[in-house]
CHARMM-style PDB file with segment names, atoms N, HN, CA, C and O in Angstrom:
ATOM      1  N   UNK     1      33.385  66.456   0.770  1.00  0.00      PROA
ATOM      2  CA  UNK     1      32.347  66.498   1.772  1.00  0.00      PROA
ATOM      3  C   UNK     1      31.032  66.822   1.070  1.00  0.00      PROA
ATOM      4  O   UNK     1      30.827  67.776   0.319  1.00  0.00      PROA
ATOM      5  N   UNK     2      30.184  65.880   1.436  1.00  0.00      PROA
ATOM      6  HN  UNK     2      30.350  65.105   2.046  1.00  0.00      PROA
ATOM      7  CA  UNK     2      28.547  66.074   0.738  1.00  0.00      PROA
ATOM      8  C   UNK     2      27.962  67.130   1.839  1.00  0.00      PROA
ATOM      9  O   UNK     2      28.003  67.110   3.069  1.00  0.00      PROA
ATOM     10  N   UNK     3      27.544  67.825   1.149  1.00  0.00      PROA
ATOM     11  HN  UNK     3      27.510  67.842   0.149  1.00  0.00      PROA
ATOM     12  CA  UNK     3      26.542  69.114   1.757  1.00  0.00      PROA
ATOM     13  C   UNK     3      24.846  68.591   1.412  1.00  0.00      PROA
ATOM     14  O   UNK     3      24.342  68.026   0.441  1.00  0.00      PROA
ATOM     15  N   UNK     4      24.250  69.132   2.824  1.00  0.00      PROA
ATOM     16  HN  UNK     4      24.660  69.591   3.612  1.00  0.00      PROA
ATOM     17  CA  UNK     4      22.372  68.801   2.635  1.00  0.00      PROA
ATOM     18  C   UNK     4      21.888  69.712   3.653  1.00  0.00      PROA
ATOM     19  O   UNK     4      22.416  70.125   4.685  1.00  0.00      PROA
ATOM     20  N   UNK     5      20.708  69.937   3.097  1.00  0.00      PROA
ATOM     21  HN  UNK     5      20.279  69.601   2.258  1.00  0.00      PROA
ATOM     22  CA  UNK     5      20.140  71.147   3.207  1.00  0.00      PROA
ATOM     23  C   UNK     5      19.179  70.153   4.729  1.00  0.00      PROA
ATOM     24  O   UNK     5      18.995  68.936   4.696  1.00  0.00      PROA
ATOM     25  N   UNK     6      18.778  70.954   5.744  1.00  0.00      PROA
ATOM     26  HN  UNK     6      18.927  71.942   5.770  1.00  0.00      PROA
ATOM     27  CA  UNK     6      17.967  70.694   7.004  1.00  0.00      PROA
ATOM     28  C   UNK     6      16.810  71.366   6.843  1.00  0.00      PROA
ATOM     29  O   UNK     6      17.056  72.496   6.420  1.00  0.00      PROA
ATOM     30  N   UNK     7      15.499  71.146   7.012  1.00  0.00      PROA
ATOM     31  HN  UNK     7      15.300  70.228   7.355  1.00  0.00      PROA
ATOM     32  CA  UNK     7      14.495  72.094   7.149  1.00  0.00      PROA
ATOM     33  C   UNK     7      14.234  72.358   8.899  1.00  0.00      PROA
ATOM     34  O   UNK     7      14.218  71.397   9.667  1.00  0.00      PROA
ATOM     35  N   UNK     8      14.051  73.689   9.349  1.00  0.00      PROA
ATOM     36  HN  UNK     8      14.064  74.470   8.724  1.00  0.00      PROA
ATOM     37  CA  UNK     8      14.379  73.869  10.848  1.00  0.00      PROA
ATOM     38  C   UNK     8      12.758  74.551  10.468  1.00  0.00      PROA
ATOM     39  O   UNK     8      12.451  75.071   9.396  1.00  0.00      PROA
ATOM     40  N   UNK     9      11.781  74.356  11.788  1.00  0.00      PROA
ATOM     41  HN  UNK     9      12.031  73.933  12.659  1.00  0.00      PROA
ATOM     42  CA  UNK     9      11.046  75.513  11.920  1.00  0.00      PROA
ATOM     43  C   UNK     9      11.640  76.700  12.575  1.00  0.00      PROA
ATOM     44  O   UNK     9      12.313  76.508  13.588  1.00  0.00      PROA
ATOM     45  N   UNK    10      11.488  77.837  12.151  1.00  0.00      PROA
ATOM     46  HN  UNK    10      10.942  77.993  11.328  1.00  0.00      PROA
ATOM     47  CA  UNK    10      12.184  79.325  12.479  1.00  0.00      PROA
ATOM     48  C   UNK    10      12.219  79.216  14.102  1.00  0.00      PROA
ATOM     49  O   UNK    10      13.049  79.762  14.829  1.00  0.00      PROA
ATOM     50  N   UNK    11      11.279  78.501  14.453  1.00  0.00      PROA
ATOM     51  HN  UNK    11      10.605  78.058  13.862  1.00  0.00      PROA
ATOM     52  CA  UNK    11      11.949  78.468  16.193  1.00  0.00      PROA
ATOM     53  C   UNK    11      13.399  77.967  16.736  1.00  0.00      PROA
ATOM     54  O   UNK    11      14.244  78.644  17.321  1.00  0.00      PROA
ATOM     55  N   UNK    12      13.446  76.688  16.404  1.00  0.00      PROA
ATOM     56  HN  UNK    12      12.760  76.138  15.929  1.00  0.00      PROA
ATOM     57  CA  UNK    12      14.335  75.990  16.350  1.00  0.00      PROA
ATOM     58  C   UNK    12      15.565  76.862  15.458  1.00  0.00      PROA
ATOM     59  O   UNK    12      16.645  77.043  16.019  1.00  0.00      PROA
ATOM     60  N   UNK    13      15.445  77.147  14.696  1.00  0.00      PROA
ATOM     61  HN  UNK    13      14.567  77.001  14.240  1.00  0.00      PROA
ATOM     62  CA  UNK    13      16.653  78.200  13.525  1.00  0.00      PROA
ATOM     63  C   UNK    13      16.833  78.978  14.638  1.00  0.00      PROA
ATOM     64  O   UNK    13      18.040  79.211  14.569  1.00  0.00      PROA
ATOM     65  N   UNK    14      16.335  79.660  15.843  1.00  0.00      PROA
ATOM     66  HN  UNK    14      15.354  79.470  15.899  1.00  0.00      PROA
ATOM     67  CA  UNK    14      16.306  81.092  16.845  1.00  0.00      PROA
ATOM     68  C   UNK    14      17.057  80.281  17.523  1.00  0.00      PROA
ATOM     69  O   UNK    14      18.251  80.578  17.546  1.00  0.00      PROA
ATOM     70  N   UNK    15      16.639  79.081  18.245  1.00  0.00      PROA
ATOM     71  HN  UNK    15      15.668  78.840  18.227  1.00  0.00      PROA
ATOM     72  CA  UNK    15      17.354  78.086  19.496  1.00  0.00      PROA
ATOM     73  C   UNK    15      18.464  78.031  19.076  1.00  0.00      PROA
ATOM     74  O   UNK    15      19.317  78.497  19.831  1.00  0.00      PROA
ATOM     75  N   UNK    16      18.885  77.530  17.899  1.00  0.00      PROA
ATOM     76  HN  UNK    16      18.192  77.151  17.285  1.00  0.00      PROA
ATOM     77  CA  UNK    16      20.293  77.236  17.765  1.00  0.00      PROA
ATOM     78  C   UNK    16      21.063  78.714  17.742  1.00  0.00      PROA
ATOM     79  O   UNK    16      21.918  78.955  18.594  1.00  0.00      PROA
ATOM     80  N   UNK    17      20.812  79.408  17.013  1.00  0.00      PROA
ATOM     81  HN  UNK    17      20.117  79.212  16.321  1.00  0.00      PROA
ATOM     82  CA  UNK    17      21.228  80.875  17.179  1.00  0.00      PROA
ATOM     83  C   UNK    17      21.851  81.336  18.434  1.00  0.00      PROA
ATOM     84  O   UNK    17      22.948  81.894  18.437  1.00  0.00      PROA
ATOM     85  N   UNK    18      20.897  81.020  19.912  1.00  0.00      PROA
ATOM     86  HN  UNK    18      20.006  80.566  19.910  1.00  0.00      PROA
ATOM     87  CA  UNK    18      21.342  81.373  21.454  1.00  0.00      PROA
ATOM     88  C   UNK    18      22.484  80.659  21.364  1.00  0.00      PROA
ATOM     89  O   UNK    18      23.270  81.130  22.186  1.00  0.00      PROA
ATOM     90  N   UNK    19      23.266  79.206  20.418  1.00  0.00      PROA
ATOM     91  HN  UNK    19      22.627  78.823  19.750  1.00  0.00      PROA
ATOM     92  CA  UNK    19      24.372  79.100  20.745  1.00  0.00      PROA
ATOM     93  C   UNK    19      25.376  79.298  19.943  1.00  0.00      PROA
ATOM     94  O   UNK    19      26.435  78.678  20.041  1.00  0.00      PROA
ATOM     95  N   UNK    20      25.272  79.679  19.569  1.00  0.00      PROA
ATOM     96  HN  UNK    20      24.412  80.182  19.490  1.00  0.00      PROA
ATOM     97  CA  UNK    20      26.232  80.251  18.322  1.00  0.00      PROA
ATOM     98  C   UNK    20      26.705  81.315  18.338  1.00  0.00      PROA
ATOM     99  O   UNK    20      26.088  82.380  18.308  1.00  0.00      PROA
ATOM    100  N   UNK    21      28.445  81.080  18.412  1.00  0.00      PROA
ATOM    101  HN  UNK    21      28.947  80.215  18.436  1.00  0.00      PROA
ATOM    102  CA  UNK    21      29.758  81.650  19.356  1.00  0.00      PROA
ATOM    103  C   UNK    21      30.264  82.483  18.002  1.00  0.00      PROA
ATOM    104  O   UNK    21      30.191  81.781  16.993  1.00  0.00      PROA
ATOM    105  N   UNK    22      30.677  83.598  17.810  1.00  0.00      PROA
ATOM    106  HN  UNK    22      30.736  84.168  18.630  1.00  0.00      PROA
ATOM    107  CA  UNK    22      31.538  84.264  16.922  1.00  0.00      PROA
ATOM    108  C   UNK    22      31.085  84.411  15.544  1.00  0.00      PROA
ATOM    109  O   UNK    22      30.336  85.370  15.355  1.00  0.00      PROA
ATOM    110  N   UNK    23      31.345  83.741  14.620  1.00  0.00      PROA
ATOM    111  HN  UNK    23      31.953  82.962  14.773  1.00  0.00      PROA
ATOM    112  CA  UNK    23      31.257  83.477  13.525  1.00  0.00      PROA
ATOM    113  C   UNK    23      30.875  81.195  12.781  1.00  0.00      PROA
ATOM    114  O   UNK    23      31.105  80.620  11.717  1.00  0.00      PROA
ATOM    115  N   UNK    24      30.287  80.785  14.036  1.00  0.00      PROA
ATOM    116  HN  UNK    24      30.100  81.252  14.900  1.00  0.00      PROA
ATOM    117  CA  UNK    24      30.333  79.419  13.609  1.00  0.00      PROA
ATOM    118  C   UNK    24      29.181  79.092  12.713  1.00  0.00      PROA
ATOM    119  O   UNK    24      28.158  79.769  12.610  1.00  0.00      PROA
ATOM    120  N   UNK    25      29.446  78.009  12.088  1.00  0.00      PROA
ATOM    121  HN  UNK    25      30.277  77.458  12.171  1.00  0.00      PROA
ATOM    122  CA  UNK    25      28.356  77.762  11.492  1.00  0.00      PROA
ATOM    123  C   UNK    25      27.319  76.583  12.152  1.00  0.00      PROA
ATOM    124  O   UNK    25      27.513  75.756  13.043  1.00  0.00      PROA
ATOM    125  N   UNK    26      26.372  76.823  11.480  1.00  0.00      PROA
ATOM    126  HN  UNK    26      26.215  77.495  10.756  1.00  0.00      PROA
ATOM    127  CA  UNK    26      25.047  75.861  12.102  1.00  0.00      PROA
ATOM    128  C   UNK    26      25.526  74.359  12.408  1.00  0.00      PROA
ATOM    129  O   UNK    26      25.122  73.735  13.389  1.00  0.00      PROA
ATOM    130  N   UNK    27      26.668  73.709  11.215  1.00  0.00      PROA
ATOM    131  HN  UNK    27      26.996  74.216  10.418  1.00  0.00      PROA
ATOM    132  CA  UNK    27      27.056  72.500  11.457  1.00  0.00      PROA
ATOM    133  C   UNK    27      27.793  72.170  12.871  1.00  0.00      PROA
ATOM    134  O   UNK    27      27.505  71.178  13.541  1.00  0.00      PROA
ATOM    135  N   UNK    28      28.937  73.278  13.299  1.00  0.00      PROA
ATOM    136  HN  UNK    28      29.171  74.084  12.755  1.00  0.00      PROA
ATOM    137  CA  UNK    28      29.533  73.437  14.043  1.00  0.00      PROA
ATOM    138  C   UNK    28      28.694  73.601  15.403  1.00  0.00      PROA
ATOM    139  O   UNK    28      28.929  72.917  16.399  1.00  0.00      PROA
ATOM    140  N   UNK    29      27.744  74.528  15.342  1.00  0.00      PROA
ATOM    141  HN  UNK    29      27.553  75.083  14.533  1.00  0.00      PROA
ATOM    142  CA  UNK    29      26.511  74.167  16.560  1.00  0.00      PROA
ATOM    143  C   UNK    29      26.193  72.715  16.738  1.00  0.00      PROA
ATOM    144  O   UNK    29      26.248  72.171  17.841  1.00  0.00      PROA
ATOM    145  N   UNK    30      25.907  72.187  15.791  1.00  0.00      PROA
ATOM    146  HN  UNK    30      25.862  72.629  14.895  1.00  0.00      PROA
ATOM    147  CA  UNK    30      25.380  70.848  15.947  1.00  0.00      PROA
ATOM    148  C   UNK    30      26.502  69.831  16.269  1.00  0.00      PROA
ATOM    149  O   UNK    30      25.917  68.827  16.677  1.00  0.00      PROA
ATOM    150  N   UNK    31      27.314  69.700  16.275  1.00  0.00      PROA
ATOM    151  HN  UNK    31      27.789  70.516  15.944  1.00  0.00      PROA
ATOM    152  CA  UNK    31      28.453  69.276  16.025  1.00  0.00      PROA
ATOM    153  C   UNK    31      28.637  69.363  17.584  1.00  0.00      PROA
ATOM    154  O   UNK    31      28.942  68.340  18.197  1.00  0.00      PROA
ATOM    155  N   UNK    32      28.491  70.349  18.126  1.00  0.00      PROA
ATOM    156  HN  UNK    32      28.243  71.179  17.628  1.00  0.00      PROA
ATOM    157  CA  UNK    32      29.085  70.610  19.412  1.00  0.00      PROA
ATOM    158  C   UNK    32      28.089  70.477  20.250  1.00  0.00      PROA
ATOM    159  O   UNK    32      28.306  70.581  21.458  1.00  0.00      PROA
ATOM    160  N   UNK    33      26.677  70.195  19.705  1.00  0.00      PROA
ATOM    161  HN  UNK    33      26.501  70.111  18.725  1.00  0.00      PROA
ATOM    162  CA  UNK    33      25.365  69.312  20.388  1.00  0.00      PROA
ATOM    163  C   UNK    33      25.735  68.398  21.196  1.00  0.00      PROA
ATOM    164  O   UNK    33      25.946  68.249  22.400  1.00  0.00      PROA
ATOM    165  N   UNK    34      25.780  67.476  19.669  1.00  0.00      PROA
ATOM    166  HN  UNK    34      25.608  67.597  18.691  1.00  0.00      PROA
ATOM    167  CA  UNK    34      26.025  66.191  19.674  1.00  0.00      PROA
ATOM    168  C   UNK    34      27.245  65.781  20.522  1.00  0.00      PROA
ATOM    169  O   UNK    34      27.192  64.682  21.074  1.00  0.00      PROA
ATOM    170  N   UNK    35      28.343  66.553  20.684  1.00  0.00      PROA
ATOM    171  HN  UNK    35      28.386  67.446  20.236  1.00  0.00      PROA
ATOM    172  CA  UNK    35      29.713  65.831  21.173  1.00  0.00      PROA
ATOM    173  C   UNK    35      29.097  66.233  22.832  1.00  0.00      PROA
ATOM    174  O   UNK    35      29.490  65.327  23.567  1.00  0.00      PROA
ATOM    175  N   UNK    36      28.552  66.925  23.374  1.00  0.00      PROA
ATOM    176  HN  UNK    36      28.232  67.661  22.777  1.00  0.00      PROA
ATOM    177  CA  UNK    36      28.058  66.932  24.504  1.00  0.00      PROA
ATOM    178  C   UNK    36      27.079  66.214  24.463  1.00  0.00      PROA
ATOM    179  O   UNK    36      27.283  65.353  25.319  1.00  0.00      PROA
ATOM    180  N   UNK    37      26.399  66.085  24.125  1.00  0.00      PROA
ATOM    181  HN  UNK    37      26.233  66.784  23.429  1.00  0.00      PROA
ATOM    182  CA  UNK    37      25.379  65.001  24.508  1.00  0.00      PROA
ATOM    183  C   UNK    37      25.892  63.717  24.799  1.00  0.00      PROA
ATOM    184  O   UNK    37      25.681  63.094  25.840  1.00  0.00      PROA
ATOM    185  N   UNK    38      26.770  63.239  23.561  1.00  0.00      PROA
ATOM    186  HN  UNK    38      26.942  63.745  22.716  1.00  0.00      PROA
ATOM    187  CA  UNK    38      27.438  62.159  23.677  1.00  0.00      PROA
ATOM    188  C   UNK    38      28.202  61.567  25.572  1.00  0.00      PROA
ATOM    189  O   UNK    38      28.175  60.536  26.243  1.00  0.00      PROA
ATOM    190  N   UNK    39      28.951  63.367  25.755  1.00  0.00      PROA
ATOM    191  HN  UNK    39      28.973  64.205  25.210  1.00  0.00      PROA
ATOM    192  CA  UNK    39      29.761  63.004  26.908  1.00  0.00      PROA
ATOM    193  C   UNK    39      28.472  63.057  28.029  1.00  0.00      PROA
ATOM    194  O   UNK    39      28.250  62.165  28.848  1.00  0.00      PROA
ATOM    195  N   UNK    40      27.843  64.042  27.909  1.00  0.00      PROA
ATOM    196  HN  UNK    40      28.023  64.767  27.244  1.00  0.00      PROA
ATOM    197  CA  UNK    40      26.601  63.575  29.361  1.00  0.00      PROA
ATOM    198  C   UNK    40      26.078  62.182  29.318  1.00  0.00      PROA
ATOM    199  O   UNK    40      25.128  61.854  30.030  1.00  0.00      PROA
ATOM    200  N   UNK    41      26.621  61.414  28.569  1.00  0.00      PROA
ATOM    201  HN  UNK    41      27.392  61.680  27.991  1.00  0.00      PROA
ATOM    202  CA  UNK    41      25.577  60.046  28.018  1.00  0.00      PROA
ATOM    203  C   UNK    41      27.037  59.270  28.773  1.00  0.00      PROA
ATOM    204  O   UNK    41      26.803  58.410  29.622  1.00  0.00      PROA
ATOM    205  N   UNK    42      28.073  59.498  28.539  1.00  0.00      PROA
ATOM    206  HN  UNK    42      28.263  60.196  27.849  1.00  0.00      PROA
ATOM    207  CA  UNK    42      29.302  58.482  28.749  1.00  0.00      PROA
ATOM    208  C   UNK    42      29.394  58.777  30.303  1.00  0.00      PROA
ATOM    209  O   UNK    42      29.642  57.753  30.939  1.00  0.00      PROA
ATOM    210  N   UNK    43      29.245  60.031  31.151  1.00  0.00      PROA
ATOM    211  HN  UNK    43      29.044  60.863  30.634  1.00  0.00      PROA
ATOM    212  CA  UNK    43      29.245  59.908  32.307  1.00  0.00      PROA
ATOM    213  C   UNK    43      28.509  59.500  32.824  1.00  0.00      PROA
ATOM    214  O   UNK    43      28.915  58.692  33.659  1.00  0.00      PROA
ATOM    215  N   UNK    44      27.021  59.686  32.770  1.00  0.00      PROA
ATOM    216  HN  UNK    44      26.691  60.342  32.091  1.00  0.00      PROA
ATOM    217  CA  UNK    44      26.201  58.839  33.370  1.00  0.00      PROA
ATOM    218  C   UNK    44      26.329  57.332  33.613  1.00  0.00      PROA
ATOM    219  O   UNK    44      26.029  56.779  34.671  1.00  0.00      PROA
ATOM    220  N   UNK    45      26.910  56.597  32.284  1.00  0.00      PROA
ATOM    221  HN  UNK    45      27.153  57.046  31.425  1.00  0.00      PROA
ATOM    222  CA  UNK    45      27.227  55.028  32.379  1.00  0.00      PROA
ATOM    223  C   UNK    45      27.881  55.198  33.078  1.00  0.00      PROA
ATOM    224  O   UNK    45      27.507  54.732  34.154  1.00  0.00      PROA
ATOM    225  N   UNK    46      29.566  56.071  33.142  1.00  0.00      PROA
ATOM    226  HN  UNK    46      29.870  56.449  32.268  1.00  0.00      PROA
ATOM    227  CA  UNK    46      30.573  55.934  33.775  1.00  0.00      PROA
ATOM    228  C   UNK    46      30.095  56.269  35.562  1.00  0.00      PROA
ATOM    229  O   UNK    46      30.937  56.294  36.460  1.00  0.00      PROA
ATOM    230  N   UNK    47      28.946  56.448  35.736  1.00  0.00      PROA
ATOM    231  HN  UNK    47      28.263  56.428  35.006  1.00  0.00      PROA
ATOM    232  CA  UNK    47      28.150  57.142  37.181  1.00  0.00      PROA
ATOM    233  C   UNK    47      27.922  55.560  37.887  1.00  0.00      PROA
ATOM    234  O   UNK    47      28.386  55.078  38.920  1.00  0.00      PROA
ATOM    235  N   UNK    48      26.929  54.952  36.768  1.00  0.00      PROA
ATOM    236  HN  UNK    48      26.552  55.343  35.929  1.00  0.00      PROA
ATOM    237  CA  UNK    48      26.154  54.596  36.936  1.00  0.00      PROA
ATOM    238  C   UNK    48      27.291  53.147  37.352  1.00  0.00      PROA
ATOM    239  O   UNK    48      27.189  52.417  38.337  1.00  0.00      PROA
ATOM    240  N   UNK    49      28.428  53.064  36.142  1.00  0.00      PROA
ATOM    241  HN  UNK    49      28.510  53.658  35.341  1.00  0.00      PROA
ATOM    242  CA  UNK    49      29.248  51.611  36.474  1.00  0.00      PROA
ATOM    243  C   UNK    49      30.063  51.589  38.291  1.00  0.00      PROA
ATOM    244  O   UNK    49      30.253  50.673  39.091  1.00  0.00      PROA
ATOM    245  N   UNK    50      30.307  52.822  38.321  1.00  0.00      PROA
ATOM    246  HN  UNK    50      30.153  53.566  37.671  1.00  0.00      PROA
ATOM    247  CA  UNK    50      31.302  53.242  39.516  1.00  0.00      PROA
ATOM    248  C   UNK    50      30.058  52.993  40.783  1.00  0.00      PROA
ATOM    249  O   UNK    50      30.311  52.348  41.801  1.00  0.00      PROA
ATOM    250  N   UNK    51      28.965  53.501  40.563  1.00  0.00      PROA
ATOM    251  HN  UNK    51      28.760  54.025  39.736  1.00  0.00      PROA
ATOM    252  CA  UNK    51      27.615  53.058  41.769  1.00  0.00      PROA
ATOM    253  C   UNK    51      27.446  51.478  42.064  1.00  0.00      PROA
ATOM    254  O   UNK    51      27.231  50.871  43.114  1.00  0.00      PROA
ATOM    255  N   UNK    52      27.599  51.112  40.933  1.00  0.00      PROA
ATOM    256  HN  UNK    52      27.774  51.605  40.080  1.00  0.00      PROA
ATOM    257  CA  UNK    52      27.430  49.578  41.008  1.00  0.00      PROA
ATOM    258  C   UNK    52      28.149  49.076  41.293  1.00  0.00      PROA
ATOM    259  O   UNK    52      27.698  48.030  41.759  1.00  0.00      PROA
ATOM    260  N   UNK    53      29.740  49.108  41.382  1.00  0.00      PROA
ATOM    261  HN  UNK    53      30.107  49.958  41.003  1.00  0.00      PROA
ATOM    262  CA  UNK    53      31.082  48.620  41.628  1.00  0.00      PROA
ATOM    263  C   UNK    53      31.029  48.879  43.283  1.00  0.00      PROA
ATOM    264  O   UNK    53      31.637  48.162  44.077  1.00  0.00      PROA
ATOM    265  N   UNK    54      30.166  50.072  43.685  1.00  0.00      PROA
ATOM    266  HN  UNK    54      29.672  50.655  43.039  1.00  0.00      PROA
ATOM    267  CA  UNK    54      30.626  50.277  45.112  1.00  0.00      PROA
ATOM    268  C   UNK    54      29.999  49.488  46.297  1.00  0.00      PROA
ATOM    269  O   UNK    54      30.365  49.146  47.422  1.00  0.00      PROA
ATOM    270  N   UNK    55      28.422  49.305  45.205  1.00  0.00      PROA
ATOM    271  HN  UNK    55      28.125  49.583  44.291  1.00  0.00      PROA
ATOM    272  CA  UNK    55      27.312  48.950  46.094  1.00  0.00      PROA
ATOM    273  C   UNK    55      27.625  47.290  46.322  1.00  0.00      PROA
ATOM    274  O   UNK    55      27.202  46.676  47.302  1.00  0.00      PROA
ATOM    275  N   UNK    56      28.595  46.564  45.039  1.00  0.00      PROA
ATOM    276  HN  UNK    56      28.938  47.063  44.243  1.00  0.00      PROA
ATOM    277  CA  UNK    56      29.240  45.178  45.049  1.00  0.00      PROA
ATOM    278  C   UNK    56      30.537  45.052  46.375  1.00  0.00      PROA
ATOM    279  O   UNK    56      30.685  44.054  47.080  1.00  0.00      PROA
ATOM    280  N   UNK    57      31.324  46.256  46.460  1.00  0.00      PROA
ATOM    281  HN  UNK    57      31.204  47.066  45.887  1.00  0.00      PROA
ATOM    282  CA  UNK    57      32.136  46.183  47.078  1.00  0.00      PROA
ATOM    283  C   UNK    57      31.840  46.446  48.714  1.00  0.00      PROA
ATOM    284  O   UNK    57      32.449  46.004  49.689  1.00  0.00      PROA
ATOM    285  N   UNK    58      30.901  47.160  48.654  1.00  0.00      PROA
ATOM    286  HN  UNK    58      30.406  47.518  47.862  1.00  0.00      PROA
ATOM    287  CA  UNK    58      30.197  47.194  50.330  1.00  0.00      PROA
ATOM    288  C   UNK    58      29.659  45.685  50.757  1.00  0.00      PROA
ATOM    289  O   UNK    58      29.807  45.109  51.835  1.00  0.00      PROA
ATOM    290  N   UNK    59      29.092  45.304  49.744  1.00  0.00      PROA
ATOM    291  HN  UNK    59      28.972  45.771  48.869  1.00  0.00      PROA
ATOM    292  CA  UNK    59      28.245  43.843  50.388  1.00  0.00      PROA
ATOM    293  C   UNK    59      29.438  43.161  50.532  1.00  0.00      PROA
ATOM    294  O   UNK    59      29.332  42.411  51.503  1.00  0.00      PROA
ATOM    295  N   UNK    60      30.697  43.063  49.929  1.00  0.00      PROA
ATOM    296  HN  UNK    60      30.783  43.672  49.140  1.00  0.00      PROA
ATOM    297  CA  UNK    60      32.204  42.014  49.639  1.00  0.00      PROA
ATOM    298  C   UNK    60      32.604  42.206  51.431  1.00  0.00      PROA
ATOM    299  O   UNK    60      32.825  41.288  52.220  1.00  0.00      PROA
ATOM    300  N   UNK    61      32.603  43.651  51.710  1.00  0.00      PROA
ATOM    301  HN  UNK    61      32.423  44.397  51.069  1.00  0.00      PROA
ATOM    302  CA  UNK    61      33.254  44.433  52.946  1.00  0.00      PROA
ATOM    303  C   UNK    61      32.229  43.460  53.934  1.00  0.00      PROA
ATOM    304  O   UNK    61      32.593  42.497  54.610  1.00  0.00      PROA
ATOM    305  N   UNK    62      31.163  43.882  53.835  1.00  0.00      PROA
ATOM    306  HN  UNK    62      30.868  44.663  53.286  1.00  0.00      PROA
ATOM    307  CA  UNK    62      29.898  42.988  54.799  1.00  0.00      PROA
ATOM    308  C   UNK    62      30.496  41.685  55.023  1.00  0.00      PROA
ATOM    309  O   UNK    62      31.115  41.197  55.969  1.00  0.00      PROA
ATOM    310  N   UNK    63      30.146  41.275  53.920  1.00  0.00      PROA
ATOM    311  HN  UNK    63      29.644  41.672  53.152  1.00  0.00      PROA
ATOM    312  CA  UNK    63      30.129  39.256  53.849  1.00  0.00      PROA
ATOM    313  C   UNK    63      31.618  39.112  54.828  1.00  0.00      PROA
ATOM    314  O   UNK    63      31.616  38.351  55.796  1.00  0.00      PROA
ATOM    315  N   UNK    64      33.022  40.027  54.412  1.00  0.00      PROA
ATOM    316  HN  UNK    64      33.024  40.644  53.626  1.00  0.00      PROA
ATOM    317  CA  UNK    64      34.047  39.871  55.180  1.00  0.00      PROA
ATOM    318  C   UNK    64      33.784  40.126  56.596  1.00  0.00      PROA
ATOM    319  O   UNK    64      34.074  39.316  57.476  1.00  0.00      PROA
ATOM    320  N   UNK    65      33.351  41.013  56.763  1.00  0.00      PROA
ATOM    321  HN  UNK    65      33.115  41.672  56.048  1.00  0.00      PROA
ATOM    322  CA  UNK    65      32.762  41.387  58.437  1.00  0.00      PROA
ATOM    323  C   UNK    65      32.181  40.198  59.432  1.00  0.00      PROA
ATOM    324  O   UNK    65      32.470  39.824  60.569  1.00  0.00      PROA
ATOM    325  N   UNK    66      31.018  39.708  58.225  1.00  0.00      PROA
ATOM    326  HN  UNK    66      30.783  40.012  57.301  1.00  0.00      PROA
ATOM    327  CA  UNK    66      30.377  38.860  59.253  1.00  0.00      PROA
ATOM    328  C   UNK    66      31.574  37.236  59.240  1.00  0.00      PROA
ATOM    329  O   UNK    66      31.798  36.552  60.239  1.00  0.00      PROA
ATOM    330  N   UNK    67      32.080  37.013  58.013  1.00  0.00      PROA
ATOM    331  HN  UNK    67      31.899  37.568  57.201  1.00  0.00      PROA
ATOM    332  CA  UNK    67      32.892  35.598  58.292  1.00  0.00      PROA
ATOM    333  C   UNK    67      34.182  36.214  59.323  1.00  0.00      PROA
ATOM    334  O   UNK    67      34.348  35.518  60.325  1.00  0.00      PROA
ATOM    335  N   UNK    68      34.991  37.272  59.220  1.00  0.00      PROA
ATOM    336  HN  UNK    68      34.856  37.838  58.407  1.00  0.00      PROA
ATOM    337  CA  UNK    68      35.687  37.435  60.338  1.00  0.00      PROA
ATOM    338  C   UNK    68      35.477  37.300  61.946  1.00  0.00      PROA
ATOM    339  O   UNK    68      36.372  36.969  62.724  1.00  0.00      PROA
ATOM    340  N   UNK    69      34.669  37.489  62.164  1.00  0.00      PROA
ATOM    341  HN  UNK    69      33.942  37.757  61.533  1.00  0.00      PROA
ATOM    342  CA  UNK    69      33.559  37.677  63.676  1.00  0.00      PROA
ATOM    343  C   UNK    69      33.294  36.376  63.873  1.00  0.00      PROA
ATOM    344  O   UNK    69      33.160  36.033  65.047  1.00  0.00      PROA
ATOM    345  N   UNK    70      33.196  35.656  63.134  1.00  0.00      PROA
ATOM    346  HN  UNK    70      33.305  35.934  62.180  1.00  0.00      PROA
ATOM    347  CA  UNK    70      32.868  34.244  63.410  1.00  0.00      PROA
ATOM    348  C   UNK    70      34.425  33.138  63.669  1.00  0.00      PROA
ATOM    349  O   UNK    70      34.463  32.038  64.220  1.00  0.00      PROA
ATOM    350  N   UNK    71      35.633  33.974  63.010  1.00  0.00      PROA
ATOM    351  HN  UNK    71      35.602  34.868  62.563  1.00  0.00      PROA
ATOM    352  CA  UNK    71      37.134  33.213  63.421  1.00  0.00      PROA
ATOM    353  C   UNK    71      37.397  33.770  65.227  1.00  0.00      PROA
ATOM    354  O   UNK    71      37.261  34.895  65.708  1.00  0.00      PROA
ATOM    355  N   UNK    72      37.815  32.455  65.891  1.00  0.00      PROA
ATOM    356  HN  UNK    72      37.925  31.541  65.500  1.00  0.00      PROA
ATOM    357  CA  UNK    72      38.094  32.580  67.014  1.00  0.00      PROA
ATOM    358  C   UNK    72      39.119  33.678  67.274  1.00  0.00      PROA
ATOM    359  OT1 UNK    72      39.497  33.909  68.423  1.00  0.00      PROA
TER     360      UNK     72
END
């Protein structure tokens, strides 16, 4: 594993600090950033695909409504 050095301004060095559980290290903060970020990013699509699937399936329900009403 290649190791590299980050330059943080000391603010940012404090921010990450508020999350940092026990004994982890800075990578492991970041690490556990990133894998949340990632999942708030996959639900939103997964929000956003399931909104769109419904708003397709209401108009499907409609279009059936109105051609039923029209069979004797």
């Amino acid at each position: 594993m290649t190791i590299t050095t980050v330059k943080l301004h000391k603010n940012t060095k404090s921010e990450l600090d508020t999350f940092r559980e026990h004994n982890e290290s800075y990578d492991q903060i970041i690490r556990n950033l990133i894998g949340s970020t990632r999942d708030k990013s996959i639900k939103k699509k997964l929000e956003r695909g399931y909104r769109n699937r419904g708003e397709e399936d209401r108009t499907l329900l409609n279009e059936w409504e109105i051609a039923s009403s029209e069979l004797p």
